[in-house]
C-alpha positions in Angstrom: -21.3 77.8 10.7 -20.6 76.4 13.9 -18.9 77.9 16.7 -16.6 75.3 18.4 -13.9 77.9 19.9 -13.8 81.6 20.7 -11.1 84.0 21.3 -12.0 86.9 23.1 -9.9 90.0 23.7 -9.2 92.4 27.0 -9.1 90.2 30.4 -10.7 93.1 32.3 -14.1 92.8 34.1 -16.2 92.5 30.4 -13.4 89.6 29.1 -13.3 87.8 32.0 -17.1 87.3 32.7 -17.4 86.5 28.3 -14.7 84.2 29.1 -16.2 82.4 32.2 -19.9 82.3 30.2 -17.9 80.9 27.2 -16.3 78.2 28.8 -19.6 77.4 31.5 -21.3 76.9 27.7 -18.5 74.2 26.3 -16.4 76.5 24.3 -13.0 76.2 23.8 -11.7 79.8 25.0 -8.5 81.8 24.7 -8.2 84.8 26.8 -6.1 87.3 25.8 -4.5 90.8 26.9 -1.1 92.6 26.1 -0.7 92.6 29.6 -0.2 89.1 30.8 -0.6 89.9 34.3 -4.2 91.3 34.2 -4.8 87.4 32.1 -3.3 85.8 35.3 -5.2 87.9 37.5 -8.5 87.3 35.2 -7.8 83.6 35.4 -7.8 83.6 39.5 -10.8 85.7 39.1 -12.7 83.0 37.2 -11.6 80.2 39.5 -12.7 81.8 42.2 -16.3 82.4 40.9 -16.2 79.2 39.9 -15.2 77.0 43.2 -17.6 79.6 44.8 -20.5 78.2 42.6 -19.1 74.7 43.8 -19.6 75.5 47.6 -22.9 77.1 47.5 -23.9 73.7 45.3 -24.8 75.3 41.9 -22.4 73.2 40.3 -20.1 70.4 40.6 -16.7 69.7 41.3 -16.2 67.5 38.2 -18.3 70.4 36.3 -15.7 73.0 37.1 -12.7 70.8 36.3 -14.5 70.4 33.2 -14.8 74.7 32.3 -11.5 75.2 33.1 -10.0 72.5 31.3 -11.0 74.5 28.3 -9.5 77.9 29.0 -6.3 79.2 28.6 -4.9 82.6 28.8 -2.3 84.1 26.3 -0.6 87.8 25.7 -0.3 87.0 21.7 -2.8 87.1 18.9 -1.4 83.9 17.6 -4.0 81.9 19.1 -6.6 83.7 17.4 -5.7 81.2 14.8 -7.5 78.3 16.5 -10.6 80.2 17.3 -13.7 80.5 15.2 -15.3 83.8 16.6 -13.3 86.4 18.2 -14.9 88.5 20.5 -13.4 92.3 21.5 -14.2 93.8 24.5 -11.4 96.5 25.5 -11.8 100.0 26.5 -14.2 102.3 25.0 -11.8 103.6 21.9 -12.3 103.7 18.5 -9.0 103.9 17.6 -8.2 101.4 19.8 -10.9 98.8 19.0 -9.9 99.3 15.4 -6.4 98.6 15.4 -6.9 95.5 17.5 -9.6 94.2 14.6 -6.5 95.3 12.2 -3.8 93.2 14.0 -6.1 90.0 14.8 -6.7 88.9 11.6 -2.8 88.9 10.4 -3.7 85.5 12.8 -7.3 84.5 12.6 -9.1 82.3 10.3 -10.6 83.1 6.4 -13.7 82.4 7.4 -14.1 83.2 11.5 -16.8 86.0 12.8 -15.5 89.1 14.7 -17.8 90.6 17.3 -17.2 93.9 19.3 -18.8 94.2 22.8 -18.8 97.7 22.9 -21.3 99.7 23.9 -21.8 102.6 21.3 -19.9 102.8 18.4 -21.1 102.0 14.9 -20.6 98.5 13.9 -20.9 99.5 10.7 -17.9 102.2 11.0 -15.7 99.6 12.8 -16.2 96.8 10.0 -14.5 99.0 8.0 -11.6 97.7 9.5 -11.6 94.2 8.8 -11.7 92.4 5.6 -14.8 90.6 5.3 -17.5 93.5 7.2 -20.1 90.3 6.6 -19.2 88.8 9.2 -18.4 91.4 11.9 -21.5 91.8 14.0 -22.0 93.8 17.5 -22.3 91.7 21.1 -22.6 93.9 23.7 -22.4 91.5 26.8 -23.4 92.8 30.2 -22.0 93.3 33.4 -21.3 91.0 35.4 -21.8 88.4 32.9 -21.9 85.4 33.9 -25.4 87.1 36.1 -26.4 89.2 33.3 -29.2 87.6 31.2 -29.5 90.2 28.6 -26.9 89.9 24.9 -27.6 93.1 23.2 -26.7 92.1 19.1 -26.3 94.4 16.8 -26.2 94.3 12.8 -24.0 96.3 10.7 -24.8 97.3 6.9 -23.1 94.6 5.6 -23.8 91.6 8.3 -24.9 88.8 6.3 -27.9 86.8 8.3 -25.2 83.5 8.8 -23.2 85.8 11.4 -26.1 87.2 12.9 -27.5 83.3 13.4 -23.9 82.3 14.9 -23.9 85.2 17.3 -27.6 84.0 18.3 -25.7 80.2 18.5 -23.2 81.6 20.8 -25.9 83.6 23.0 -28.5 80.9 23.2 -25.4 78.0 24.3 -24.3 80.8 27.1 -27.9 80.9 28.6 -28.7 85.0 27.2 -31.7 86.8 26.2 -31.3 88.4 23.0 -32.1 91.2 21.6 -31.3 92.7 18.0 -30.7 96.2 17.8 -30.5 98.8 14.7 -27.1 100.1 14.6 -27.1 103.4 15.6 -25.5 104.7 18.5 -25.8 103.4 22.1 -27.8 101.0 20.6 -31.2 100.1 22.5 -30.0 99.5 26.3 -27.6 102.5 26.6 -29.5 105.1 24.5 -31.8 105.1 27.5 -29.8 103.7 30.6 -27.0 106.0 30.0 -29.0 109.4 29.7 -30.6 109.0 32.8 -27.2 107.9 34.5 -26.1 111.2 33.2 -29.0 113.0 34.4 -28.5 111.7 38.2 -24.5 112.9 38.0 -26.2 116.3 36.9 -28.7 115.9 39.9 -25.8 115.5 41.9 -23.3 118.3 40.7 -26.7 120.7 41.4 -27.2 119.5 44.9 -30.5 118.6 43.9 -30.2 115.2 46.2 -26.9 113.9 48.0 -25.5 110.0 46.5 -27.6 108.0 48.5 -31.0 110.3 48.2 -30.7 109.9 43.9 -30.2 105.8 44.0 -32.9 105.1 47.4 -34.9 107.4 44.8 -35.1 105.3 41.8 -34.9 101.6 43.8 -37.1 102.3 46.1 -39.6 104.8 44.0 -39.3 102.9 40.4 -38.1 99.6 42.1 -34.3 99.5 40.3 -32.3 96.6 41.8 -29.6 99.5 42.0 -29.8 103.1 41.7 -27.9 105.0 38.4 -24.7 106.3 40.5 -24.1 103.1 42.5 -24.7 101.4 38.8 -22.5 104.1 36.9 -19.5 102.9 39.7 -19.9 99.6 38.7 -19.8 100.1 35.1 -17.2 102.2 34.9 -17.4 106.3 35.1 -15.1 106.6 31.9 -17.5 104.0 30.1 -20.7 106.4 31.2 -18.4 109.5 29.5 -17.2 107.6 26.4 -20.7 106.6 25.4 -22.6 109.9 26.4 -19.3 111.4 24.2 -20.5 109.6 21.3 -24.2 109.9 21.8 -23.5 113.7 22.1 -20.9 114.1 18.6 -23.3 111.7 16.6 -26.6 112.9 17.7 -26.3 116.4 18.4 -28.9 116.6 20.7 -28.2 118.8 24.1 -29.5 116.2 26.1 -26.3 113.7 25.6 -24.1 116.3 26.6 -21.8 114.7 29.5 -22.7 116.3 32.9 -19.3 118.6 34.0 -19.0 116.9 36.7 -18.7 113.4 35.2 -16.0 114.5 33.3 -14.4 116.0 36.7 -14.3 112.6 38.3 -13.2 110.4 35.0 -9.9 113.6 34.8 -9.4 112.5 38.5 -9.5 109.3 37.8 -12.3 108.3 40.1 -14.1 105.9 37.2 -15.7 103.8 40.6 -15.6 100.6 42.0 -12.5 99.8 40.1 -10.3 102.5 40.7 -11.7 102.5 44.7 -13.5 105.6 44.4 -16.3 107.1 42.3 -19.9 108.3 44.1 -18.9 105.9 46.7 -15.2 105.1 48.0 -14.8 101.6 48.4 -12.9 99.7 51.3 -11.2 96.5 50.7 -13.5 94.5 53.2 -16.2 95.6 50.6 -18.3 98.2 52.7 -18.8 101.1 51.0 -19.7 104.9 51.4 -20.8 108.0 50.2 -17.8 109.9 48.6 -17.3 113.0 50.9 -16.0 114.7 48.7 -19.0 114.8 46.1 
């Protein structure tokens, strides 16, 4: 099957950068989010990137006109009618990711491929929600996106090899290295990132090494391009708890348990860069510093 047009759900960080790769590779691309204000404010957000590319010369004027000729934002499903693969990519919930699967494809075509981007949950448990489990297939994107080489697919039970060769269609048009993963939980990437950002929250909480001593440590003694707290901010702190939560209730192993002080900081609503404050507090001109209060 060929994938002429994608529909991809939640205009947050994830959805914007799947949105911006989608429409960089020639797809037709709807971006939606109940909330029509974070689509406008995605929208701006992909311009921007875009003209910036312009300026520095990485692409041209007529080349951007082009990419953004072929998005458009929406705040109902009804789109998702027009669209051959729909690609989630809200919050960490399983409730939440299911219901959405649920209400999409009152719209969406007999024959078009859902793909989740999340980051730890069973594909196979979240097919259950849809009506053809065949063609539902994991893409977990990274972020930022449009930087991020790596697509992390992932088969459920029931994924028949035609979805698994679109999702490869889409990954390969949009420039990614792909890998195929078992599905079990956190998958390849996180099943190892996210332990060890875990591990440096725990260094942290223990006074082990301050912020800055834990990320120098592993960018400048294993070479990281970033250390695991600074990372973690990006990311998302209530991403880092959601997928250790789920490593933790499905594994069973002690060593998933979420450090106490993670969940401290998610309850207080420092989840990083995006809520201005996580191991860092961030300033509007961009600088950055340790939080004091860690």
């Amino acid at each position: 099957m060929e994938i002429k047009s994608l529909f991809v759900i939640g205009a947050g960080a994830m959805g914007s950068g799947i949105a911006q790769s989608a429409i960089a590779a020639g797809y037709r691309t709807f971006l939606y989010d109940i909330d029509y204000g974070r689509v406008e404010k995605a929208l701006e957000s992909i311009q921007g990137r875009l003209a910036r590319k312009v300026s520095k010369g990485k692409m041209t004027q007529e080349e951007m006109d082009t990419a953004t000729a072929l998005l458009s934002g929406c705040s109902e499903l009804a789109p998702a009618s027009e669209a051959d693969m729909v690609i989630e990519c809200i919050y960490e919930d399983f409730d939440a990711k299911e219901a959405i699967f649920h209400d999409v494809q009152r719209y969406a075509k007999e024959d078009v491929i859902l793909a989740s981007n999340t980051s730890s949950f069973s594909i196979t448990s979240l097919a259950k929600a849809v009506k053809r489990p065949g063609r539902f297939i994991g893409m977990h994107f990274f972020n930022p996106v449009p930087v991020m080489k790596l697509l992390e697919i992932t088969r459920g039970l029931a994924t028949t090899d035609e979805t698994l060769e679109a999702a490869r269609e889409v990954g390969t048009r949009m420039g990614k290295v792909m890998i195929v993963s078992k599905d079990m939980p956190g998958f390849i990437v996180n099943r190892m990132l996210d332990p060890m950002g875990n591990e440096a929250v725990q260094l942290l909480d223990e006074g082990i090494g301050g912020v800055e001593d834990i990320d120098n440590g592993m960018k400048y003694g294993c070479n990281h391009p970033m250390g695991p707290l600074e990372l973690m901010d990006m990311a998302g702190l209530d991403v880092l708890l959601a997928v250790m939560e789920t490593l933790y209730k499905e594994l069973g192993d002690s060593k998933y348990r979420p450090a106490p002080l993670l969940k401290k900081m998610v309850r207080a609503g420092w989840t990083g860069r995006k809520a201005g404050r996580g191991f860092y507090v961030y300033n509007e001109d961009g600088t950055r510093y340790p939080n004091p209060q860690l």
